[in-house]
N, C-alpha and C positions, 0 to 999 in steps of 0.2 A: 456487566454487559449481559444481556438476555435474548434468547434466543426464540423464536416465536414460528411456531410452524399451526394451521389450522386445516382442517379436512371437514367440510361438508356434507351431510349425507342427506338424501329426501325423498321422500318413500311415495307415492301416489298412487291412490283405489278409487274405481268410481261404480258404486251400485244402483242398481234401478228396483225399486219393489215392483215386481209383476201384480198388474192391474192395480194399483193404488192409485197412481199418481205421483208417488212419492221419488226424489232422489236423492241419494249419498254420494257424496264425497268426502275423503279422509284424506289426511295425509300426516306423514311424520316426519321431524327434520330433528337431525340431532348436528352440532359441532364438537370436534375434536380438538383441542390445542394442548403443544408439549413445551414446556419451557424451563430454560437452563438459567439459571443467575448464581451470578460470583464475582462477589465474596456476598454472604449473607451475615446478619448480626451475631457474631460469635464464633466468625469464623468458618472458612469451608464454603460448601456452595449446597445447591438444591436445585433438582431436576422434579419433572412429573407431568403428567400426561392423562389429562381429565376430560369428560363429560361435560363441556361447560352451558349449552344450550340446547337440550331435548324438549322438543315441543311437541306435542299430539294436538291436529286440527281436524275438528270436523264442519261442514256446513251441508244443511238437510233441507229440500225444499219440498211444497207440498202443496194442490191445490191450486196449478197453476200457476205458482209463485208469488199467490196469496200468504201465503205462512214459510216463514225465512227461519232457517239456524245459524247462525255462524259462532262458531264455538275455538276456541284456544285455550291448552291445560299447557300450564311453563312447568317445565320438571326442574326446573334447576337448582331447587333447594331439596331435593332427596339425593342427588349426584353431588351438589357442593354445601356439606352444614358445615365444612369450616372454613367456603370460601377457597382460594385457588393463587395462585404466587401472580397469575394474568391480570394485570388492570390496563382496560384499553379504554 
């Protein structure tokens, strides 16, 4: 049986270049999950509590909203290279 807790976090900035024209917007979201399972293969059990979803978003407009950015970097293979006991 496994036990599943998740915590949400998401960050929001919004900058203006003075006199360009230009706008920024950023934001960051990361998720949290902790989870218990028992019995595992060999016996005993296994807890842990990981980074499983960090994202950095940017989108940049410019020119009126002639020139569009929308941007997303997935962090989640620098926080999980061997992967996570969570499969949802």
């Amino acid at each position: 049986m496994g036990i599943i807790a998740i915590l949400a976090v998401l960050l929001n900035c919004h900058a203006h270049a003075q006199g360009t024209g230009f706008r920024f917007h950023w934001a960051a979201q990361a998720v949290v999950a902790g989870t218990h399972v028992s019995p595992i293969p060999g016996g005993g059990s296994a807890t842990e509590v990981k980074v499983v979803e960090p994202m950095l978003m940017l989108q940049a407009q410019g020119f009126g909203r002639h020139l569009v950015f929308d941007g997303t970097l997935d962090l989640e293979g620098l926080t999980m290279p061997r992967g996570c006991l969570l499969h949802i």
